[in-house]
Every structure is written in C-alpha cells, then in structure tokens.
PAKEVO-625335 format. One record per residue: residue in three letters; x, y, z of N, C-alpha, C in turn. Coordinates in steps of 0.05 Angstrom, whole numbers, padded with zeros to 5 digits, always signed. Example, Ala and Ser with C-alpha at 12.3 -4.5 7.8 and 13.67 -1.06 7.14 Angstrom:
% PAKEVO-625335
ala+00264-00114+00156+00246-00090+00156+00264-00066+00156/ser+00257-00045+00142+00273-00021+00143+00258+00001+00157/
END
This chain:
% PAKEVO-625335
unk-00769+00256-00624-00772+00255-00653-00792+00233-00661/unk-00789+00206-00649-00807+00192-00649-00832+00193-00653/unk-00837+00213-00625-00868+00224-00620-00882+00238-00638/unk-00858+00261-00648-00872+00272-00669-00886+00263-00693/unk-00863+00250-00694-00864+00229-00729-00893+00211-00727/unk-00895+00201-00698-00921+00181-00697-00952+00204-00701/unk-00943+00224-00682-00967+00246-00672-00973+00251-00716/unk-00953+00257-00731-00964+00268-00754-00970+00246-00777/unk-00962+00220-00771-00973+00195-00778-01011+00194-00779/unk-01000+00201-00749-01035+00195-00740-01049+00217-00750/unk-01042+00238-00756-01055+00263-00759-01061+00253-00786/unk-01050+00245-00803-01054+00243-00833-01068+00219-00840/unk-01063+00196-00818-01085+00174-00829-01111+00184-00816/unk-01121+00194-00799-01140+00204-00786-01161+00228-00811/unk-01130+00238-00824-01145+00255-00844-01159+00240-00868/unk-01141+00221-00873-01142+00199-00900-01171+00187-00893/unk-01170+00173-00880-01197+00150-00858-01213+00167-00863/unk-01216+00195-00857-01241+00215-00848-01249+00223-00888/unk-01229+00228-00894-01240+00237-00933-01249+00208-00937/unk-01241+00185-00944-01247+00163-00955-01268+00151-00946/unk-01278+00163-00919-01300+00144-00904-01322+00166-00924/unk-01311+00200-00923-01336+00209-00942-01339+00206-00972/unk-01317+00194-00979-01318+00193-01009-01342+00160-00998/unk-01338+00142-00988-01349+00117-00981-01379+00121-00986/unk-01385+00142-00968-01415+00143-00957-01420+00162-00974/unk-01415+00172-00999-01428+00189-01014-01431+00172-01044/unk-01414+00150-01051-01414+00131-01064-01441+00129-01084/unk-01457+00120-01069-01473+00111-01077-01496+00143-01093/unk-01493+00157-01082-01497+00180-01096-01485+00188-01120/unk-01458+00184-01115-01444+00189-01144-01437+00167-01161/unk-01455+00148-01161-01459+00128-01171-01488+00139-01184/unk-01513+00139-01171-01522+00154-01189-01528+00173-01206/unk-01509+00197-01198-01503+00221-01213-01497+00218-01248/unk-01483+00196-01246-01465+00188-01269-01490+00192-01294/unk-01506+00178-01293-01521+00185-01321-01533+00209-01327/unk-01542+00217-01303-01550+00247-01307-01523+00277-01320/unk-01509+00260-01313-01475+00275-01321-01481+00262-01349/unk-01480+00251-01360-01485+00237-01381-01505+00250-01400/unk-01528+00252-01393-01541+00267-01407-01541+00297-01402/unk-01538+00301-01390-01522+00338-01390-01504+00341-01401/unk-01483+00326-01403-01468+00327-01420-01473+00325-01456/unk-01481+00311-01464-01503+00308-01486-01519+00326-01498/unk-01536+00342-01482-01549+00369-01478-01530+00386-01485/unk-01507+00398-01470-01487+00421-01471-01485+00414-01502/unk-01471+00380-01514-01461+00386-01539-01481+00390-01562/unk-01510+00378-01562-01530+00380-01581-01525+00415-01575/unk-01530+00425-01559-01530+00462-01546-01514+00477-01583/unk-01490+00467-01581-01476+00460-01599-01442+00482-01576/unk-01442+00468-01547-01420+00472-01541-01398+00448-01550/unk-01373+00462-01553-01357+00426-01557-01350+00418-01533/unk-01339+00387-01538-01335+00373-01515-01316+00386-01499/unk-01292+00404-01500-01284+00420-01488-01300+00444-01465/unk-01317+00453-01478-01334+00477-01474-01350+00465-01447/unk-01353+00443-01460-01378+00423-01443-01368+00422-01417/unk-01336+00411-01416-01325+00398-01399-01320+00419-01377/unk-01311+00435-01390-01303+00469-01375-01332+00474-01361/unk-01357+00480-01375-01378+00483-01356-01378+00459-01339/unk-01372+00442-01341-01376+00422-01310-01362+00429-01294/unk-01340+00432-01304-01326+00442-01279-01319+00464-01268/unk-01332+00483-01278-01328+00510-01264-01355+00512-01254/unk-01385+00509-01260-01408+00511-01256-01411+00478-01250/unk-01404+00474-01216-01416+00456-01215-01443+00450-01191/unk-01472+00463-01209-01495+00457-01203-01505+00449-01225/unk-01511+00420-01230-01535+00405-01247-01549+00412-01255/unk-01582+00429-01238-01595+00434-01250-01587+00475-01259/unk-01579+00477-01250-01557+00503-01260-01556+00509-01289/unk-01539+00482-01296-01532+00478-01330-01556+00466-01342/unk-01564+00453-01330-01585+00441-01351-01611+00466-01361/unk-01621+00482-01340-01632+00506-01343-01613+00518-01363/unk-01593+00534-01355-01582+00544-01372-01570+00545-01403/unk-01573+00512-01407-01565+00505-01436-01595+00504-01449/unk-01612+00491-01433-01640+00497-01450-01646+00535-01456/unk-01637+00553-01433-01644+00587-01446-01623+00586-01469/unk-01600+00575-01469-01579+00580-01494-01593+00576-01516/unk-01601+00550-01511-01617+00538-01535-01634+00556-01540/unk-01651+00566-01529-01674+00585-01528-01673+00608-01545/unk-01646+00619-01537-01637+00645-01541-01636+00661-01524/unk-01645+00650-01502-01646+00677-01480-01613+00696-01480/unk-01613+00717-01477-01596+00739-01465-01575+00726-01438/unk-01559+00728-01434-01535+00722-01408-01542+00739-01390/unk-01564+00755-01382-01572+00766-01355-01594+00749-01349/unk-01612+00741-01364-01637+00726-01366-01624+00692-01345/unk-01600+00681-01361-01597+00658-01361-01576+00661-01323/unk-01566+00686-01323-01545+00694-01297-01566+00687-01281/unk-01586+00704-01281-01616+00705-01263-01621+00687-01253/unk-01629+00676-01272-01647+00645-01273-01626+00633-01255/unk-01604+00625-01260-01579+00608-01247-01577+00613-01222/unk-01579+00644-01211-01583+00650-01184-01602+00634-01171/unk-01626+00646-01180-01652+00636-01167-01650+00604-01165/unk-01639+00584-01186-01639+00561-01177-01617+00550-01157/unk-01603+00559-01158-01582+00552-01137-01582+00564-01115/unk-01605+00584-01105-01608+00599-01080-01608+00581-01056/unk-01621+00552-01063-01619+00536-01046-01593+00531-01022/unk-01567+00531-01050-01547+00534-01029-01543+00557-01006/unk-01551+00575-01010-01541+00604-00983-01556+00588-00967/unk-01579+00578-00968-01587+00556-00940-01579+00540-00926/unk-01567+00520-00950-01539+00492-00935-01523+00517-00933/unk-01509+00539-00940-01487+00547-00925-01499+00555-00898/unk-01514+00560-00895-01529+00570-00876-01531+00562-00855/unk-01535+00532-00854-01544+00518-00833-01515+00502-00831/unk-01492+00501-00846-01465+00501-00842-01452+00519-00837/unk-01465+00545-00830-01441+00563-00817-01431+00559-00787/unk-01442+00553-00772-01428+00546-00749-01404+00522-00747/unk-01404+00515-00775-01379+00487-00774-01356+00501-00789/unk-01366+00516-00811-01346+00525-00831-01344+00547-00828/unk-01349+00569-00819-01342+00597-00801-01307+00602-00789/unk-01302+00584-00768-01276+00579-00764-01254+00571-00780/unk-01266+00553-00801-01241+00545-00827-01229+00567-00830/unk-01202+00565-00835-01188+00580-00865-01203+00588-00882/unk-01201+00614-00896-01215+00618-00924-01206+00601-00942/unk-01191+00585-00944-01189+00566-00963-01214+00547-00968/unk-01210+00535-00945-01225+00513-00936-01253+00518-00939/unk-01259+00547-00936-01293+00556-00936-01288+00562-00956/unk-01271+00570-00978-01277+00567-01011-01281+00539-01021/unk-01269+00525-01019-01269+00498-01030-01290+00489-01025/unk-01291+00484-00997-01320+00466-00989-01347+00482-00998/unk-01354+00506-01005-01367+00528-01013-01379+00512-01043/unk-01350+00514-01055-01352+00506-01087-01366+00479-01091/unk-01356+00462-01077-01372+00432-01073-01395+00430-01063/unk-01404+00449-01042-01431+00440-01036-01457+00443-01052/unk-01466+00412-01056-01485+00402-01069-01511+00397-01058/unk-01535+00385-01061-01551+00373-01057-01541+00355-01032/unk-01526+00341-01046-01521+00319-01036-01495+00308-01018/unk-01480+00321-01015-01463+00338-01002-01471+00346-00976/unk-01492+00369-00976-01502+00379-00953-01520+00352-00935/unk-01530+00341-00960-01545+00310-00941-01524+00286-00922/unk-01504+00289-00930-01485+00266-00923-01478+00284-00892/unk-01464+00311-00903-01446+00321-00878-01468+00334-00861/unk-01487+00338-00870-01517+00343-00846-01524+00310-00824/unk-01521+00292-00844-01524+00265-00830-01500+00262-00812/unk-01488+00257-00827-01457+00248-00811-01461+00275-00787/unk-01460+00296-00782-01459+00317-00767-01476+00305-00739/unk-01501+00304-00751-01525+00291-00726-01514+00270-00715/unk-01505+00245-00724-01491+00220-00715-01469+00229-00700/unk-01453+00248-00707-01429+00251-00693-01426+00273-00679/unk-01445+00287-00681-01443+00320-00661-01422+00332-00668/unk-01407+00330-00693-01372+00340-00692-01373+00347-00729/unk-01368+00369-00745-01368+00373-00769-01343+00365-00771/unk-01332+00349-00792-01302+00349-00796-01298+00351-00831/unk-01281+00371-00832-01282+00384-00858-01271+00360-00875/unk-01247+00342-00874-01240+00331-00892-01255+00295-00901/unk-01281+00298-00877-01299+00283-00896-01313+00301-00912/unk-01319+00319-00900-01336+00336-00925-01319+00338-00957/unk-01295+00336-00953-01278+00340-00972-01278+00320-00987/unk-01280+00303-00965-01275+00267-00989-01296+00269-01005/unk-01319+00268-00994-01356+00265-01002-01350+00283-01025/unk-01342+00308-01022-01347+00332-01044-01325+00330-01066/unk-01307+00311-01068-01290+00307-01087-01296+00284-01096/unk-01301+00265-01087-01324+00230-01099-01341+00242-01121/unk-01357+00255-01111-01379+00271-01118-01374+00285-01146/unk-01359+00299-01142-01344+00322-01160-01332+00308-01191/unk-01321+00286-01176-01303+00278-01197-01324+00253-01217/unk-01340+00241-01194-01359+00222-01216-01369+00248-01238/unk-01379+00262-01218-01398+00288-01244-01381+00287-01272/unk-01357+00299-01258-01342+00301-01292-01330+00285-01305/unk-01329+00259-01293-01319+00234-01310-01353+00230-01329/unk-01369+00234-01316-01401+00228-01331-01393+00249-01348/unk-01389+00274-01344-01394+00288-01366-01373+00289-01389/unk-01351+00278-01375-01329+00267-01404-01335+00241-01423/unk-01352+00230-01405-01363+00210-01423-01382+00219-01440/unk-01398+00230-01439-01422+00247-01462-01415+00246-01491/unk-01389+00261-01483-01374+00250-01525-01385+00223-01524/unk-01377+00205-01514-01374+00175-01530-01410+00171-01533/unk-01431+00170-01514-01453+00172-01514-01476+00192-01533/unk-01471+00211-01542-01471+00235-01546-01489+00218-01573/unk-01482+00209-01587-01486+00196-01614-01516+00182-01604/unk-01511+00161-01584-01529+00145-01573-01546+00157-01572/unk-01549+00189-01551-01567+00205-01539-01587+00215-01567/unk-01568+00218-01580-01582+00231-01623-01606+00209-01623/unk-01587+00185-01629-01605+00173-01645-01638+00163-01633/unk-01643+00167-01610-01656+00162-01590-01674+00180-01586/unk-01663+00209-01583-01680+00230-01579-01668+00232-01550/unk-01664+00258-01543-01653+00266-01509-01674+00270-01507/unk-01695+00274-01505-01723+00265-01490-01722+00240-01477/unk-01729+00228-01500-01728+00195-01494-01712+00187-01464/unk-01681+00199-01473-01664+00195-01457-01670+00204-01423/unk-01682+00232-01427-01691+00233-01402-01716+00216-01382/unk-01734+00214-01404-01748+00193-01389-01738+00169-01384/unk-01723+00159-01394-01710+00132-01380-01695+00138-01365/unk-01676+00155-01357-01667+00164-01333-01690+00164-01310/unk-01710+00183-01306-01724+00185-01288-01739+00161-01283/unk-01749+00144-01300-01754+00115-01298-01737+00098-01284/unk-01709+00099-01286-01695+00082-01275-01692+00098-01248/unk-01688+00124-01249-01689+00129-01219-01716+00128-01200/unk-01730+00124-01215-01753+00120-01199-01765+00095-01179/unk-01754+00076-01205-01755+00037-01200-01737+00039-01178/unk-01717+00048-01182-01689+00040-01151-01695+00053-01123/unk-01713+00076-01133-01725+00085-01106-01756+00070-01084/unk-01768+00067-01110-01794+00046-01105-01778+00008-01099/
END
C-alpha cells in the first residue's frame, strides 16, 4: 500500500514539476503578451463588441493575429466567409507546428491532442520545440503548463481592456500600437 501511495505521489509531483517548470519557461512570453491582449482587447470593444463578446472571442479563438485581422474586416464590413478565409490562411501556420509535433502527440488520448491542439501558439510550439531538442523526450504536461501560463495571461490582458479601453480612446489605438511595437522592439535590441 505504501508503494503505491509513494509510486502515485511521485507520479503527480513529477506531473506538477513538469506543468510549472512550463508555465516557468514560457513566463516571460506571457509576460509580454499582456499588452498586446490589451490592445486587442480595446480593438474588439472600439469594433463595438462588448466586453463580454470580447472576452468570449479570446477565449474561444485563441490566435492573436486571428482576431486582430478579423475585427479590423468587421470593422471593414467584410462578409463572415471573407473574414472565415482570411482566419484560415493566417493561422495555417499551425497545421505545421502540428506537424512537426505529430510524432509526440499522435499517441496521446484524443483529449490530450484536443487540448494541446487548442493551445498551440507561436509560442508554445517555440518552448516545447526547445525543451524537446534539450531533452529528446516530448512531455505533454509541460506543454500543458506553458499553454495554460500562456492562455490565461492572454485573457487576463484581455479582461483588462475594459479598464484601459478609455486610455486606448483618448490616445488613438494607433498611437497605442506604435508604442507597443516600440517597446517591443527596445527589449529586443
């Protein structure tokens, strides 16, 4: 009984250690996401979605540049096959990261290849592509940690947008975007 109890101890801190080391090492990513959630968020509500509406597109559609395309055709007027389209073609990127992840996530549960499916990002695929090469070994529940760190900064940024939202007005979301890309630019240089 002992054995067991230790054997599923270990199984579960091994699991814990392995999500939190990828929530760790993706950190700093979803550390910068946050303003960009921020002003997407901002965008959806000028769009004239409400902060509800907003919040719901983050979290069901979660590719960035996805929505941001797509709230500018709203704005536009484009048609919902126009804007479907478009959304494909930008996110085609991912069938590639699944791509070059199918030999890790193939054997999952369909669960597991839904979930991790739904989360894979940009940035996401960069962490568990790194971590993969370092360790020769894919292990799903850092991918999990990384893709829920990730996940969840996005939509805490984009719950914040209400409170900002005003700021983003008076400023001009132009404006706003160029100081974003400014600041991401200085931290990269």
């Amino acid at each position: 009984m002992t054995v067991s109890t230790n054997t599923a101890q270990l199984q579960f801190s091994s699991k814990y250690t392995a999500m939190w080391r990828g929530a760790l090492e993706i950190s700093p990513l979803s550390i910068a996401v946050i303003p960009w959630g921020i002003l997407a968020g901002s965008l959806a509500i000028e769009v004239g979605l409400s902060a509800v509406e907003s919040q719901a597109m983050s979290a069901i559609v979660f590719a960035g540049a996805a929505q941001l395309v797509a709230l500018g055709m709203v704005k536009a007027g484009i048609g919902i096959v126009g804007i479907l389209l478009t959304t494909l073609l930008i996110t085609s990127r991912h069938f590639l990261y699944s791509m070059a992840l199918r030999r890790d996530i193939s054997p999952l549960p369909t669960k597991w290849r839904l979930l991790l499916g739904f989360l894979l990002t940009d940035e996401l695929f960069a962490i568990v592509a790194t971590d993969n090469s370092q360790r020769h070994k894919f292990d799903r529940w850092y991918a999990l940690g990384a893709g829920l760190c990730f996940y969840i900064s996005w939509n805490v940024a984009r719950g914040d947008s209400r409170k900002k939202h005003s700021q983003h007005r008076a400023m001009g979301i132009r404006f706003c975007y160029s100081r974003y890309f400014y600041c991401l630019n200085s931290a990269i240089n």
